[in-house]
N, C-alpha and C positions, 0 to 999 in steps of 0.2 A: 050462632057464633059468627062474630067478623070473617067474611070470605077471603080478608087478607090476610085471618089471622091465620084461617086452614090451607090459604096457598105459601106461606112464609115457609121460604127454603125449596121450593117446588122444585126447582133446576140446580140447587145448589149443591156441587158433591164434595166431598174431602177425599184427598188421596193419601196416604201417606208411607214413609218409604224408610225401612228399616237395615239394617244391618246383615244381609243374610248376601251370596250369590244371585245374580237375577237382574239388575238393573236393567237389562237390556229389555225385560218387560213392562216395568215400569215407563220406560224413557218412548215405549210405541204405545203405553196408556196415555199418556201425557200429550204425548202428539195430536192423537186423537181430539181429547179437550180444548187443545188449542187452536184446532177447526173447526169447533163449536161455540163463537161470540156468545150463545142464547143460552149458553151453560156457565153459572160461577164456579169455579174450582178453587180451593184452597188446600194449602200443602201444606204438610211438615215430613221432619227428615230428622230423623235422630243422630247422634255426634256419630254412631258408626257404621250409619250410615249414608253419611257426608265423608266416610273414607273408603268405604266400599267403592260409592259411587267412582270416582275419583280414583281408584286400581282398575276398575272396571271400563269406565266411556272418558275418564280424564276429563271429568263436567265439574262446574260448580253447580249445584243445585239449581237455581235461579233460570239457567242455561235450559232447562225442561222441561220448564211452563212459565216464560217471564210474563204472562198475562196471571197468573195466579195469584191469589193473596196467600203467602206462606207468614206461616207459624212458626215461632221458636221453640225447640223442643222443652226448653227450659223456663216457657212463660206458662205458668198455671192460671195466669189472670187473662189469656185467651179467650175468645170466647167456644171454640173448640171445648172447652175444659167445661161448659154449662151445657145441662139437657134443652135449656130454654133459647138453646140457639139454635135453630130451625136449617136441616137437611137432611137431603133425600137419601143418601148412603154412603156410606164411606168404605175403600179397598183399602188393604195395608200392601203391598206390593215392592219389592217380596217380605216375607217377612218371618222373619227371625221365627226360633222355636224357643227362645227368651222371652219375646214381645208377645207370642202367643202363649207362651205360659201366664206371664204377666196381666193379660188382658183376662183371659178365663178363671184366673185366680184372685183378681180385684187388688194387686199390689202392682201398681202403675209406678215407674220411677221416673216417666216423663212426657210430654203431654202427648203422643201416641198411644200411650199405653192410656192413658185420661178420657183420650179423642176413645177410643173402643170400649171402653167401661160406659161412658157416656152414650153410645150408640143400642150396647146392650141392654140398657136398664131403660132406654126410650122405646124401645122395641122397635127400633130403626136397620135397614138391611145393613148387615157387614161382612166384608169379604175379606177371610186371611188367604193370602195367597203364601203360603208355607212353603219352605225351599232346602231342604234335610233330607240326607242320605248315608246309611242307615235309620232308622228311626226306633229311641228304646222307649219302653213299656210310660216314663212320664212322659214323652212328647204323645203319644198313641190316649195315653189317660187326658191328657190337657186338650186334645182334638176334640174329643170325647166330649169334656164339660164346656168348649166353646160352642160345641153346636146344638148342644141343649139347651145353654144360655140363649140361643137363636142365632151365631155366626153360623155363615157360609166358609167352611174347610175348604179350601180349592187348591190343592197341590199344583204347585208349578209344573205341570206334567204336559208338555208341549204334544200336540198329533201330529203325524207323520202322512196321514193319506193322501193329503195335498201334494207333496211328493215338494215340500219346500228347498229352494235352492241357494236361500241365502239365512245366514242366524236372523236377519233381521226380519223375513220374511215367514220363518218361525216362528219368531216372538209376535209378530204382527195378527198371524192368526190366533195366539191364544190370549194376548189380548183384547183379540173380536168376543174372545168366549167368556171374559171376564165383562165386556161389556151386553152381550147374552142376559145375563143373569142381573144385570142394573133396568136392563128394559129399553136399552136406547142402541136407534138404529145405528148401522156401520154396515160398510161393508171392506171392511179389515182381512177377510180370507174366504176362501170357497167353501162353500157348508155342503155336507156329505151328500151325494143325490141328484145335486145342481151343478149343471155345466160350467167352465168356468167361460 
């Protein structure tokens, strides 16, 4: 096969950002990528979570990765929405227990939910960053079938041993550990063991 055909999408990631609590993880993911030139990133942001954000850091989306090619949550003719559109992995961040039922359940109502079905069925890595508390027996059941399907469940569950002294400095480290799990270097917080 064309070696450009098995490098297409190699550095290319998708982020995308749903409707749930959290932004502040999202907004130190984003950061990151955009001290990364040698990495594409492309975005979407579903309608509630363009008002999340916006109660939460009072951002226009845009404002978060303006090096990004973002997506319309309401274009299906994205290329997001095709298996045959080549990248390396995609976080939802944070994301909704809606968007992850949605995704696990193959009833997408918009191109988030498209971009993770699309991920699934490529067998492409995908990371829900889930943001719920209490959690009942359907979101515990949809965890379930997401990570059978092949997602990465990664609850927004922040560490503390760092002995963090700012939110921002919180969110920093556990979007080191979302980036852990994509393969790509950072040094976002102190890993347990190691000096700081």
């Amino acid at each position: 096969m064309n070696p450009d055909v098995l490098n297409a999408g190699r550095n290319r990631y998708v982020v995308a950002l749903t409707g749930a609590s959290g932004m502040i993880y999202a907004r130190e993911l984003l950061a990151y990528f955009q001290g990364r030139p040698d990495l594409e990133l492309h975005c979407i942001i579903s309608p509630a979570g363009e008002q999340v954000l916006a109660l939460e850091l009072g951002l226009p989306p845009r404002e978060l990765a303006p090096a990004a090619v973002w997506h319309e949550a309401d274009d299906f003719t994205s290329s997001l929405a095709s298996g045959s559109f080549q990248a390396r992995a995609m976080v939802v961040i944070p994301c909704t227990m809606g968007s992850l039922g949605a995704i696990a359940q193959g009833v997408g109502r918009h191109l988030v939910h498209r971009a993770g079905e699309v991920f699934l069925k490529e067998k492409r890595p995908l990371i829900l960053v889930v943001r719920e508390t209490p959690v009942s027996l359907v979101h515990l059941e949809n965890m379930v079938r997401a990570a059978r399907a092949g997602a990465t469940v990664f609850p927004a569950c922040p560490g503390f041993y760092h002995r963090p002294k700012t939110l921002e400095e919180l969110a920093r480290q556990f979007a080191g550990r979302v980036l852990d799990h994509l393969g790509l270097d950072h040094n976002l917080g102190p890993r347990w063991g190691e000096k700081k």
